[in-house]
ZALOBA-324786 format. One record per residue (C-alpha): residue number from 1; residue in three letters; x, y, z. Coordinates in pm, 1 decimal. Layout:
<nodes>
pos->NUM code->ALA xx->X yy->Y zz->Z
...
</nodes>
This chain:
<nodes>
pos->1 code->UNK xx->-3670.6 yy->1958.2 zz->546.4
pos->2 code->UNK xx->-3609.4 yy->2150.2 zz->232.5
pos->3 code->UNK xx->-3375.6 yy->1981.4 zz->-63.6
pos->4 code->UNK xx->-3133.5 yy->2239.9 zz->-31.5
pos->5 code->UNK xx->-3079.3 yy->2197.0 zz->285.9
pos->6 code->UNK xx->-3055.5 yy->1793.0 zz->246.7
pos->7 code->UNK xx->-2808.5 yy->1924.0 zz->-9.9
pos->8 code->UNK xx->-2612.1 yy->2145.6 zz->204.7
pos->9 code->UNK xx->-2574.6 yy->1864.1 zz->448.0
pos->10 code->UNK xx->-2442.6 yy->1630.7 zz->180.8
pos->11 code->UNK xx->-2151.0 yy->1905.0 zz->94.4
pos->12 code->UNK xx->-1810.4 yy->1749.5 zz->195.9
pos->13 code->UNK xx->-1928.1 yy->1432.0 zz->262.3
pos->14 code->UNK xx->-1676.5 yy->1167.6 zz->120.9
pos->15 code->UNK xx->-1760.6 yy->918.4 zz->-169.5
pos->16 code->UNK xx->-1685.5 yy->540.0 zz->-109.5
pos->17 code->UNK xx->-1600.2 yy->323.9 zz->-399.6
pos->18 code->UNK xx->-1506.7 yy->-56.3 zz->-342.1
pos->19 code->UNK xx->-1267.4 yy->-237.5 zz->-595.1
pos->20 code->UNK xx->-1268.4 yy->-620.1 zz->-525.5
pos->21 code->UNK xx->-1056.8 yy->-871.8 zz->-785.0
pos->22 code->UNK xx->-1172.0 yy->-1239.2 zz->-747.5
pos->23 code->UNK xx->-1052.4 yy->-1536.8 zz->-841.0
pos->24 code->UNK xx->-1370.0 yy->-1761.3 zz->-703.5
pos->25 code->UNK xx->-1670.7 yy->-1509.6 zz->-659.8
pos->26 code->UNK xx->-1809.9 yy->-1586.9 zz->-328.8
pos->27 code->UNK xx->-2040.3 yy->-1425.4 zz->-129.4
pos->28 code->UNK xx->-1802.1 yy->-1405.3 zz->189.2
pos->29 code->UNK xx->-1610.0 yy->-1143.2 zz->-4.6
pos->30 code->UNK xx->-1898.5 yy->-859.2 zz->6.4
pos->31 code->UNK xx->-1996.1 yy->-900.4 zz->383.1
pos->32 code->UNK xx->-1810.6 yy->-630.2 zz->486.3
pos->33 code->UNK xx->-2041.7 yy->-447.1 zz->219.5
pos->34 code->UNK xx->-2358.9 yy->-646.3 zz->273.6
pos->35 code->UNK xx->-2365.3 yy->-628.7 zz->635.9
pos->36 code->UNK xx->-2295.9 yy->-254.1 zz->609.4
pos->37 code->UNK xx->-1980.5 yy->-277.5 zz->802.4
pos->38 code->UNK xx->-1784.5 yy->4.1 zz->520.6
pos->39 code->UNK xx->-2024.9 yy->258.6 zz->351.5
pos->40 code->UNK xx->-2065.6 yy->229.8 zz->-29.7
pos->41 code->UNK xx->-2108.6 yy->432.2 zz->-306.3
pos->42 code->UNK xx->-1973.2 yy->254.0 zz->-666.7
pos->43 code->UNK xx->-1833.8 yy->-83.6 zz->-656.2
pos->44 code->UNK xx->-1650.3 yy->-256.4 zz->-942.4
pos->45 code->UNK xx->-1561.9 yy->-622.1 zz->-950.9
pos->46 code->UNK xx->-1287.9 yy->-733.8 zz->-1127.5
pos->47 code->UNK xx->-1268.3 yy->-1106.1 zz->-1240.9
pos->48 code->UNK xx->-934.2 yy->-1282.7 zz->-1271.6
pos->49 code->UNK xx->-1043.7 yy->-1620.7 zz->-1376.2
pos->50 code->UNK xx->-1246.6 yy->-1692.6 zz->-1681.0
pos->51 code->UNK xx->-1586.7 yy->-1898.3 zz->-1686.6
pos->52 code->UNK xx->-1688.1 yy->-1735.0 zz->-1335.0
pos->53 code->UNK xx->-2014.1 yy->-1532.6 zz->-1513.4
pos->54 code->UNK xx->-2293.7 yy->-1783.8 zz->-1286.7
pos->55 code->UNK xx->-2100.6 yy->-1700.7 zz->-967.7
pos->56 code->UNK xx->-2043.2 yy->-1315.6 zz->-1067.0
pos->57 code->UNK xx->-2419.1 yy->-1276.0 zz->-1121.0
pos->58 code->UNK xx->-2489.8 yy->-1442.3 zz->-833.0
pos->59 code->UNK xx->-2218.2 yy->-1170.9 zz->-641.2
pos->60 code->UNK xx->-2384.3 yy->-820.0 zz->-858.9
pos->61 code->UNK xx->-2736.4 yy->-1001.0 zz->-758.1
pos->62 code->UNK xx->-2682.2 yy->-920.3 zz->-421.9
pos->63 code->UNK xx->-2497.2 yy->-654.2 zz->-457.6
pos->64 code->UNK xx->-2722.0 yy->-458.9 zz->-736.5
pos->65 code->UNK xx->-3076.8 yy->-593.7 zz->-685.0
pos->66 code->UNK xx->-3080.0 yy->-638.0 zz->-294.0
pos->67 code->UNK xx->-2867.7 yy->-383.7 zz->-181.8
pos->68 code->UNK xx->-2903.8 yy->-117.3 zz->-432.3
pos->69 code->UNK xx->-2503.7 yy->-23.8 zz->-494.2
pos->70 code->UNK xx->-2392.0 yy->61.3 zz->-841.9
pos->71 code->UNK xx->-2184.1 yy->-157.4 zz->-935.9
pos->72 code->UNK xx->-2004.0 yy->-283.2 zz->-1254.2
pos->73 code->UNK xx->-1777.7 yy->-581.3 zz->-1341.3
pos->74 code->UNK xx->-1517.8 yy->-525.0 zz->-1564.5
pos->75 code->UNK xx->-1273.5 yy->-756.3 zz->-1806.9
pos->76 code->UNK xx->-1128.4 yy->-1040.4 zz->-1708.5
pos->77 code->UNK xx->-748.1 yy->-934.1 zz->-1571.3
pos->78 code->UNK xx->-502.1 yy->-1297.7 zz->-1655.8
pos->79 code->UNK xx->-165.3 yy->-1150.0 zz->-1604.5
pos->80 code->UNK xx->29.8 yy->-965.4 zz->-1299.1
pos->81 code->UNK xx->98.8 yy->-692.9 zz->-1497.3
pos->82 code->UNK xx->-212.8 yy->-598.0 zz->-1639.5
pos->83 code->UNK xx->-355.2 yy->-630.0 zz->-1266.9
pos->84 code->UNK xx->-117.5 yy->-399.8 zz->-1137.5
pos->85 code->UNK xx->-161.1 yy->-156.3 zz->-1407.6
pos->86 code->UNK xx->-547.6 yy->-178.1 zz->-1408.3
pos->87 code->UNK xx->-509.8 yy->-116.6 zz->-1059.7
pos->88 code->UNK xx->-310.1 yy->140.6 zz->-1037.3
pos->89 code->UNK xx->-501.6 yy->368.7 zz->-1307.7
pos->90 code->UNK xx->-830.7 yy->304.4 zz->-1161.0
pos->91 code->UNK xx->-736.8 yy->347.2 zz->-794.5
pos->92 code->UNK xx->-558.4 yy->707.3 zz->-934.7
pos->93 code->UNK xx->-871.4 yy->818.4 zz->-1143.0
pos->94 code->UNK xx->-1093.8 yy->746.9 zz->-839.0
pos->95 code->UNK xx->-850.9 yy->963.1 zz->-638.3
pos->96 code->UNK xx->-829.6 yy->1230.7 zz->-907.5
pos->97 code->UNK xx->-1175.8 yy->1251.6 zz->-938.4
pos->98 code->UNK xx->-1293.8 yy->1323.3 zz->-623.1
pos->99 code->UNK xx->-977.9 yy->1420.4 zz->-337.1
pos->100 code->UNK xx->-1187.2 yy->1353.2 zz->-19.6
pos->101 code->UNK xx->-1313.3 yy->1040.1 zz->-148.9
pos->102 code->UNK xx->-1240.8 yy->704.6 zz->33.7
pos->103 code->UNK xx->-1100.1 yy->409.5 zz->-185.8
pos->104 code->UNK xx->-1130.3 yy->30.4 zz->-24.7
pos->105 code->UNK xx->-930.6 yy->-234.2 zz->-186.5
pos->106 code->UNK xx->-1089.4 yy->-592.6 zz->-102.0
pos->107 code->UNK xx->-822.6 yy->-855.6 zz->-137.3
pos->108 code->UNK xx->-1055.4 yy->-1115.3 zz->53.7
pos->109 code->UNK xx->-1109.5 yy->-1313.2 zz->-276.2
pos->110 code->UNK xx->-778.9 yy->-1305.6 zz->-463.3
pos->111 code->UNK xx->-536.7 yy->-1537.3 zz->-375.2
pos->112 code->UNK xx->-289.9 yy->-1531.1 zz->-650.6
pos->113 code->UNK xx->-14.5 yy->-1353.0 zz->-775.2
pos->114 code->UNK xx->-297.3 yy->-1092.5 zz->-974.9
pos->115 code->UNK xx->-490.7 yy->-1049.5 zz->-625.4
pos->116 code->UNK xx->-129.2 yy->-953.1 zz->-468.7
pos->117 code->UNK xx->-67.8 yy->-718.7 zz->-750.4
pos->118 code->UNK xx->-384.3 yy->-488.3 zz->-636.3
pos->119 code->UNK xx->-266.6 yy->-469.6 zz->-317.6
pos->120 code->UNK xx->38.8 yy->-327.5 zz->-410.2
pos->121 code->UNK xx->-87.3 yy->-107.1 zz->-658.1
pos->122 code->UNK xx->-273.6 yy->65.7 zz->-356.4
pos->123 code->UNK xx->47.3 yy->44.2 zz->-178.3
pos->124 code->UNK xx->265.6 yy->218.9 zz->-448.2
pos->125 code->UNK xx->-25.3 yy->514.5 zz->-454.0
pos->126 code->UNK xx->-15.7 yy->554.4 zz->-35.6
pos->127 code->UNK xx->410.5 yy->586.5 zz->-143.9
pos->128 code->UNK xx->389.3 yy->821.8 zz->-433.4
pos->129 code->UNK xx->72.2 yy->988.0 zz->-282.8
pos->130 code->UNK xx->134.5 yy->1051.8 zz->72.4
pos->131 code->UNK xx->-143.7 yy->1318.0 zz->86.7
pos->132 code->UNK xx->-397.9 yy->1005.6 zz->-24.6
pos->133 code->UNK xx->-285.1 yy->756.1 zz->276.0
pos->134 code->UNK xx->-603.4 yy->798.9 zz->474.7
pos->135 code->UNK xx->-787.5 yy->753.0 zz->125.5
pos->136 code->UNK xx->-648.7 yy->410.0 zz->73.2
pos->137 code->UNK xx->-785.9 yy->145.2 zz->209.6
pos->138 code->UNK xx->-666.6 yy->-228.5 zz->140.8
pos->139 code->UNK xx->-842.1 yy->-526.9 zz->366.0
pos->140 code->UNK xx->-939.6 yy->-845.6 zz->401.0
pos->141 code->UNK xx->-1263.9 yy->-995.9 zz->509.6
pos->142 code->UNK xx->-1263.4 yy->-1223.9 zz->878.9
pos->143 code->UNK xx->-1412.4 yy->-1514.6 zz->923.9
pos->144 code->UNK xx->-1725.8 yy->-1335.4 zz->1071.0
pos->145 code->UNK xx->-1771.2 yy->-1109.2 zz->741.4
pos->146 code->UNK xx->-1600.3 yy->-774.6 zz->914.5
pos->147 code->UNK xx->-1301.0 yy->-607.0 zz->702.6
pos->148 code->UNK xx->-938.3 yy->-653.5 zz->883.1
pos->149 code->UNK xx->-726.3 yy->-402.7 zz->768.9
pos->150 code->UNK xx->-396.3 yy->-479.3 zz->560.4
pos->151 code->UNK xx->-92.5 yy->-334.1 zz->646.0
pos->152 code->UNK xx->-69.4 yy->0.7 zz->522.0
pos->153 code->UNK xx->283.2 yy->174.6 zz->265.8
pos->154 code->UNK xx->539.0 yy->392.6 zz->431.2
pos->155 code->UNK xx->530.4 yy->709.1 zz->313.6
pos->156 code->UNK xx->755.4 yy->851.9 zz->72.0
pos->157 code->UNK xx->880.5 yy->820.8 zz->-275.4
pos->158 code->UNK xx->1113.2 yy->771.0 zz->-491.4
pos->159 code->UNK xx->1390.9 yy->1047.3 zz->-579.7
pos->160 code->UNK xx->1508.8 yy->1104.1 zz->-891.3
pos->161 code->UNK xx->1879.0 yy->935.9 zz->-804.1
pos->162 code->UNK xx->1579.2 yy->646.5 zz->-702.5
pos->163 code->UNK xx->1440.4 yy->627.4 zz->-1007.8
pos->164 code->UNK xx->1723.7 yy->599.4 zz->-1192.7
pos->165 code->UNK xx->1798.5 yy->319.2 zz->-948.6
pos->166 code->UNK xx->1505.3 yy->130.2 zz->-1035.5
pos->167 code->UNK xx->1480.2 yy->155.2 zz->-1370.5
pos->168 code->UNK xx->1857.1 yy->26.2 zz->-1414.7
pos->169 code->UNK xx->1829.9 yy->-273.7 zz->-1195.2
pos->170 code->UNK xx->1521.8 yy->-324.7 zz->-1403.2
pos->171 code->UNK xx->1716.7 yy->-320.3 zz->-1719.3
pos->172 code->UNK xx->1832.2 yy->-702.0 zz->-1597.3
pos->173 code->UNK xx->2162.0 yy->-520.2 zz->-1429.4
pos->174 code->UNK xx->2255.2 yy->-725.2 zz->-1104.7
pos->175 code->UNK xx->2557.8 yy->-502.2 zz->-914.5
pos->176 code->UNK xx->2699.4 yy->-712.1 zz->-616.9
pos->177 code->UNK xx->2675.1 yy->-468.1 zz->-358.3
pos->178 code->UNK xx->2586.8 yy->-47.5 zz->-302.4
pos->179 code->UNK xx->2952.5 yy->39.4 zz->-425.1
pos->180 code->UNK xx->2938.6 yy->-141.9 zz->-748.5
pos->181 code->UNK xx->2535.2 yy->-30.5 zz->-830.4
pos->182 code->UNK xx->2685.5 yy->368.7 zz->-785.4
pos->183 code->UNK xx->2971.5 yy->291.1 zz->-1024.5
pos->184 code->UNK xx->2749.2 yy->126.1 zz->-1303.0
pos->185 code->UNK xx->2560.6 yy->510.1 zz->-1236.2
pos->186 code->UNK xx->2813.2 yy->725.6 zz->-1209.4
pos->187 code->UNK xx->2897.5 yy->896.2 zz->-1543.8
pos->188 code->UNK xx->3277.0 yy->946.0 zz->-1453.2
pos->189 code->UNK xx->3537.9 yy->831.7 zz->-1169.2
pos->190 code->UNK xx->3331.7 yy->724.9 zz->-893.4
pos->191 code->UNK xx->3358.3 yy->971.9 zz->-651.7
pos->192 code->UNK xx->3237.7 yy->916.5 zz->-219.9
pos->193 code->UNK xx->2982.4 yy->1165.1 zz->-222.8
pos->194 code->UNK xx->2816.6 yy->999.3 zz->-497.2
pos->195 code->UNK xx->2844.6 yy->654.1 zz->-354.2
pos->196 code->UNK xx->2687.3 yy->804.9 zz->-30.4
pos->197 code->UNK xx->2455.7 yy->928.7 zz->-216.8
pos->198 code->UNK xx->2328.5 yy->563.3 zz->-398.1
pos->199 code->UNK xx->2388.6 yy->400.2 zz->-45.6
pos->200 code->UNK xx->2100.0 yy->663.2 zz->109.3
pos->201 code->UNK xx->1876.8 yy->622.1 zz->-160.3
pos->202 code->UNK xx->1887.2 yy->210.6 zz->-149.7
pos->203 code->UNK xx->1838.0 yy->232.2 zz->178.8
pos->204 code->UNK xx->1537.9 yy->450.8 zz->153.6
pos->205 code->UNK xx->1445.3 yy->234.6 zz->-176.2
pos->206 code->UNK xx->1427.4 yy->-99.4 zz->106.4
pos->207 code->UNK xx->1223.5 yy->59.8 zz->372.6
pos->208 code->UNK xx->967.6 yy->129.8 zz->129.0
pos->209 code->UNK xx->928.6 yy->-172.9 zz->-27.4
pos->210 code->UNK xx->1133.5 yy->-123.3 zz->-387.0
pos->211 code->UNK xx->1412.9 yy->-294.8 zz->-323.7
pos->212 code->UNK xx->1554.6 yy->-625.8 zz->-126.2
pos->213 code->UNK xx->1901.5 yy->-716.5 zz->-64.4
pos->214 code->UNK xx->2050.9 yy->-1100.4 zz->-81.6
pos->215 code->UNK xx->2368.9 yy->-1278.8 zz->-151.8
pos->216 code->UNK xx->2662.5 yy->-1246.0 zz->89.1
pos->217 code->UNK xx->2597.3 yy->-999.6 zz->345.7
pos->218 code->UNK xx->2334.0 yy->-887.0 zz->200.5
pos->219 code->UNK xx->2478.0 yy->-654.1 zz->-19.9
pos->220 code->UNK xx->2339.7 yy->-706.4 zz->-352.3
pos->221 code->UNK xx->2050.4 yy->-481.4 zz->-439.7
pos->222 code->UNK xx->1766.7 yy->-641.8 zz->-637.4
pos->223 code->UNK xx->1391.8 yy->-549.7 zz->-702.2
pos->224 code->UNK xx->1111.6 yy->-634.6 zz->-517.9
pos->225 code->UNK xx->782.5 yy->-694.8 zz->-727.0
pos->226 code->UNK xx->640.1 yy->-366.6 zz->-557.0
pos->227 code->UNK xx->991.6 yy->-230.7 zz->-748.2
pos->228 code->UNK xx->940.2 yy->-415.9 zz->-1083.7
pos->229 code->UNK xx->580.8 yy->-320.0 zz->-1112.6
pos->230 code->UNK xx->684.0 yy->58.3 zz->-1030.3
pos->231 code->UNK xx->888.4 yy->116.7 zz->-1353.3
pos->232 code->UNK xx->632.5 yy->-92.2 zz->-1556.7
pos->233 code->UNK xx->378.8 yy->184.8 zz->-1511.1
pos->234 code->UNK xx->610.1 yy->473.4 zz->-1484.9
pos->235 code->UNK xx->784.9 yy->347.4 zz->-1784.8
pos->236 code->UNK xx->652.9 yy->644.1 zz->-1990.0
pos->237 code->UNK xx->678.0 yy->907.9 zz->-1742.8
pos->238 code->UNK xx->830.9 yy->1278.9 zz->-1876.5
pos->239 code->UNK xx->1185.2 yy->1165.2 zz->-1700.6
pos->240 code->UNK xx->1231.5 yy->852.5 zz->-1839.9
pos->241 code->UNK xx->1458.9 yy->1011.6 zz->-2044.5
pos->242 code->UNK xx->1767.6 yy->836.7 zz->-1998.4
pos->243 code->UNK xx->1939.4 yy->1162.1 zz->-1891.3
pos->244 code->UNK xx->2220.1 yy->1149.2 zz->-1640.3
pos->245 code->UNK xx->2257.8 yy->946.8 zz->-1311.7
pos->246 code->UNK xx->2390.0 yy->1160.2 zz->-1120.3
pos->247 code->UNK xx->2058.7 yy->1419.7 zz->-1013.5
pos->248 code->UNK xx->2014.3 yy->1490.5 zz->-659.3
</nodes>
């Protein structure tokens, strides 16, 4: 067989890179990968405990010298945030650099809060991305070393009257219910289209995992982490602007 053809039979076929944040390296973590249950391409580890270099090397051992996979192990991630935002821009450039590819988040070995944080990074990108759903993968590994799939984002995103939603209760705002959230907004007499208006988008806002609501009734609107951690990383976007609250 020619290499052009082998070429021509490689043409569409989709990329798989792993991301896998650990707390405690073990070697449970990469069965899905070791015992060729998901296919492989690039794999980058991502440490969220210092003084874990022995069990790492033991991990990219495995991984590098027995199995062959390039694969890299970057800094050490100690806070939520920086997990989330790590996350997020690495799960996007993998996604940006290749649209067919196939991205599998392993959340087998991360326990805490910074573990949590990549799975909802891949969850904001299935929201924002709907077009990437069937890219994103985020699992766990069973006891028998096969991936079990997490529960996967609804789809959707946030609209601008959203936005403006979430960035304001970020601001450390805390409205007691829908009608007092869309008169903090509203840049004039509240009006009932407008309220209608906030009430649709908090709803929206819940079912995708933004927003909560507590207290009596459960009418006051608060952020969810998924929520906080959005406007961290959109903080800079173009319509950040502070403009008015009242776009469709």
């Amino acid at each position: 067989m020619s290499d052009t053809h082998s070429t021509d039979q490689c043409i569409g076929v989709p990329k798989h890179y792993h991301i896998i944040p650990v707390d405690v390296p073990k070697e449970q973590v990469i069965l899905p990968i070791a015992r060729e249950h998901l296919e492989t391409d690039e794999i980058a580890i991502f440490p969220l405990e210092e003084d874990v270099d022995e069990d790492l090397d033991e991990l990219t051992k495995i991984l590098r010298g027995m199995l062959g996979h390039e694969t890299t192990v970057e800094d050490c991630l100690a806070t939520v945030k920086d997990a989330y935002s790590t996350a997020y821009v690495k799960l996007k450039d993998y996604l940006e650099r290749d649209e067919n590819c196939r991205v599998w988040v392993n959340v087998a070995g991360a326990a805490d809060g910074c573990g949590v944080a990549f799975s909802q990074a891949a969850t904001a990108l299935q929201i924002e991305y709907p077009e990437h759903r069937p890219n994103i993968n985020i699992y766990t590994v069973s006891n028998d070393g096969k991936p079990e799939p997490v529960g996967s984002a609804p789809s959707g995103q946030p609209t601008d009257v959203g936005k403006t939603i979430l960035r304001y209760l970020y601001s450390g705002e805390s409205p007691t219910s829908i009608t007092e959230l869309a008169r903090c907004l509203s840049n004039k007499e509240l009006e009932p289209a407008f309220r209608s208006k906030v009430q649709y988008n908090v709803k929206k806002l819940e079912k995708q995992g933004y927003l909560k609501r507590e207290g009596d009734h459960q009418m006051r609107p608060l952020l969810t982490p998924t929520g906080r951690m959005w406007v961290d990383v959109h903080a800079h976007d173009p319509d950040n602007n502070g403009g008015s609250h009242e776009r469709d």
